[in-house]
C-alpha positions in Angstrom: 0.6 -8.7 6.2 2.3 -5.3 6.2 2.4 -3.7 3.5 5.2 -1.2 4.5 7.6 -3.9 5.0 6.2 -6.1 1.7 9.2 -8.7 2.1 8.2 -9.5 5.5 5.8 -12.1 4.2 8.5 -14.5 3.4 10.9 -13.4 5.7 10.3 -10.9 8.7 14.3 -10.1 8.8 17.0 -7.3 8.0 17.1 -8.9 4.8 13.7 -8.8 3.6 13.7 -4.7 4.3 17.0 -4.2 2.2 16.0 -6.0 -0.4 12.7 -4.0 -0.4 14.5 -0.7 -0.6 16.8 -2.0 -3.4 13.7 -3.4 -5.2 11.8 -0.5 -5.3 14.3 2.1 -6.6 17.2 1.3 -8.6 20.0 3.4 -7.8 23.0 2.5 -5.7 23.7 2.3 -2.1 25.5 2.7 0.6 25.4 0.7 4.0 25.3 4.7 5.1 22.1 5.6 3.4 20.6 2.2 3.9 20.5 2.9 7.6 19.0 6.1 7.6 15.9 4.3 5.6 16.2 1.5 7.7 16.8 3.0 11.0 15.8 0.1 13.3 18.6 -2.1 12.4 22.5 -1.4 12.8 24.9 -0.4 10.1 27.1 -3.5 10.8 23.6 -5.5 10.7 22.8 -4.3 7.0 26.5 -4.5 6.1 26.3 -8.0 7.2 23.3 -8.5 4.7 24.8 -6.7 1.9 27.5 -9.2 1.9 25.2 -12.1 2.7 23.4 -11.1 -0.7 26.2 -9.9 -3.0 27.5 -14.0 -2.6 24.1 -15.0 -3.5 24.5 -13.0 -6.7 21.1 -10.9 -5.9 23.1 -8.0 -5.1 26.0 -6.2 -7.1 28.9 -4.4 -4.8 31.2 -2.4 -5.8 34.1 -0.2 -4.1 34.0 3.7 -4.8 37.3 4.9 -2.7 36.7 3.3 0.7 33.3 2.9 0.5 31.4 0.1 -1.4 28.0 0.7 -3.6 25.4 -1.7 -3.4 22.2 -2.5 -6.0 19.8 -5.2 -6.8 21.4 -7.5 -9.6 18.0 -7.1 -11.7 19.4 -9.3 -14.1 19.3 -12.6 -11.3 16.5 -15.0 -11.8 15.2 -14.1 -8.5 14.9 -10.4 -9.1 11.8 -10.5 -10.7 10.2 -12.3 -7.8 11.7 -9.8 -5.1 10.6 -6.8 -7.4 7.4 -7.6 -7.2 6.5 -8.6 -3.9 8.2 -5.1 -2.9 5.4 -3.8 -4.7 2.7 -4.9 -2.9 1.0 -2.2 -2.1 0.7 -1.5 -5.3 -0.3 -4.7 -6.9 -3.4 -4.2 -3.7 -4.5 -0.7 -4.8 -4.7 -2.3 -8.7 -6.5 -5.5 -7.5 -8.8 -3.0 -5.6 -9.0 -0.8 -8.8 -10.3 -3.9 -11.3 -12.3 -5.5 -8.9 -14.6 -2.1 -8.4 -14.5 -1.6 -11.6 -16.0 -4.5 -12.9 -18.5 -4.2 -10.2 -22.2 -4.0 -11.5 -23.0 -0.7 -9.4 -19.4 0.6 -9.2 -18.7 3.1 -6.1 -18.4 6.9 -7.3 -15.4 6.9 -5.4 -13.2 4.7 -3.3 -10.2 5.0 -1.4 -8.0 2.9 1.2 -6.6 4.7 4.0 -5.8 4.4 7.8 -2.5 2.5 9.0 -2.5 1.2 5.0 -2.2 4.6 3.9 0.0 5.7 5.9 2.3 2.8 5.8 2.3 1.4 9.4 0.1 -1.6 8.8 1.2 -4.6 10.8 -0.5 -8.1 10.5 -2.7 -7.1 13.1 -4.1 -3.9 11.1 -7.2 -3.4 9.8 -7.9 -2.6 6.1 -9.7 0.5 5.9 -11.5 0.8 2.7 -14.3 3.6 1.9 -16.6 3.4 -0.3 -19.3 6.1 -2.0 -22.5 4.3 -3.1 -24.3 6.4 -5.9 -28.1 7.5 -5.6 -30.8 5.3 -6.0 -28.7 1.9 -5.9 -30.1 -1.6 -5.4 -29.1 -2.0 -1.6 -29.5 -6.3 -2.3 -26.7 -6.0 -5.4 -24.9 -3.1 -3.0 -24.4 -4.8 -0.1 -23.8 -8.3 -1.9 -20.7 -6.6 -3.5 -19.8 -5.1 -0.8 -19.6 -8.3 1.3 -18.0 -10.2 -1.1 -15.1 -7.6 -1.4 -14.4 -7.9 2.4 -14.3 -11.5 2.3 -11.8 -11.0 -0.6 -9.5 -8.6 0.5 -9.0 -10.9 3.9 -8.3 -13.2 1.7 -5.7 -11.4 -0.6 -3.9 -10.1 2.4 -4.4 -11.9 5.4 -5.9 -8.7 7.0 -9.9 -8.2 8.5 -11.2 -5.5 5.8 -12.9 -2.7 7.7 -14.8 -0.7 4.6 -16.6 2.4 5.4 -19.2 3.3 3.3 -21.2 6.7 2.5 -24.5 7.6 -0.1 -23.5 10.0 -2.5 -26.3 12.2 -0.8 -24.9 11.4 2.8 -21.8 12.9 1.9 -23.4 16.1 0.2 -25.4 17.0 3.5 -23.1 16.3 6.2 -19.9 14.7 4.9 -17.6 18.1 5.8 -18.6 17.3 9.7 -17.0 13.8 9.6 -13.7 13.6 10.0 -12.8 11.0 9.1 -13.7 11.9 5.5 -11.4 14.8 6.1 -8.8 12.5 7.4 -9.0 10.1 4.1 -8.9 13.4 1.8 -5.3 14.4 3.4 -3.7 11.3 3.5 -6.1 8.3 1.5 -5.0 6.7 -1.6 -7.9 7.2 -4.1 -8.5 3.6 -5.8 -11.6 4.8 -8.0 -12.6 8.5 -8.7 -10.9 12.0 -8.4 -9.7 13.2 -5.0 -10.5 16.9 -6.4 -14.4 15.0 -6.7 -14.4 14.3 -2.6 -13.1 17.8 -1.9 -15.3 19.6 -3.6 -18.3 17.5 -2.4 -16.9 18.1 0.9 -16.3 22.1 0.4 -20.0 22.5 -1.0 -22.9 24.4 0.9 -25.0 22.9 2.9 -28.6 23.5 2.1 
């Protein structure tokens, strides 16, 4: 899947993308400001789609001088529906969040980032995923989790789960030399923990 185009799912068209910008912040629109979010298509394209919409009801129009506003009709029966697979990404990150959780050895920190982060995920993306392990864990439990959550996460999304793992100590004495941990503390979204934990692990001495 791609998370930053969430309607894509169910349909990979103009229509899917306006309906995920309208979805996801309730305010009104013009066909003007619609194109500068959605810069691949053409104004006349979205116009098009506006219109297509506003018959189906899911959309409200109305004219403001020569201009017309557009807005998703939350009050449709499909609304609810379009609203939430809009929020996709979300409804991953919390799915993430209660499965580690409830996890019998629980990661001291976790985080997705990558092409996910970032918002460019395609449906040919990897997942990235990292994981902290605390001290002195069972590996057999560990890794079990571990392997079930990858199996999982393809599952939920469609998507081969890449997760990255670290020791809490690992991190301590040479985390600040890989950069890819310096990579998920500018741009990762933390699903368990504190980012200010990773930095300062990451800014600590070296003995």
């Amino acid at each position: 899947m791609e998370l930053g185009r969430p309607l894509a799912t169910v349909t990979p068209t103009v229509d899917g993308d306006v309906l995920a910008v309208l979805a996801r912040q309730d305010v009104t629109f013009t066909t003007g400001k619609l194109h500068r979010i959605l810069a691949r298509y053409s104004e006349e394209g979205i116009r098009k789609v506006l219109q297509r919409l506003t018959k189906q009801g899911v959309v409200d129009s109305e004219r403001v001088g020569n201009a017309f506003t557009y807005r998703l009709n939350r009050d449709h029966i499909a609304a609810e529906h379009i609203i939430g697979l809009a929020h996709l990404a979300e409804s991953l990150l919390n799915r993430l969040q209660t499965r580690l959780q409830a996890w019998e050895i629980p990661p001291t920190y976790a985080a997705v980032f990558g092409s996910t982060a970032r918002g460019s995920m395609t449906v040919d993306s990897d997942l990235d995923i990292m994981l902290i392990r605390p001290d002195n864990t069972q590996d057999d439990l560990w890794d079990s989790q571990v392997e079930n959550l990858a199996a999982d996460v393809t599952r939920w999304t469609g998507n081969d789960a890449r997760i990255l793992q670290f020791a809490a100590d690992e991190l301590l004495a040479h985390g600040s030399r890989e950069s890819v941990l310096r990579d998920i503390l500018r741009e990762g979204l933390t699903v368990i923990g504190e980012r200010s934990w990773l930095q300062r692990q990451l800014r600590k001495p070296r003995g």
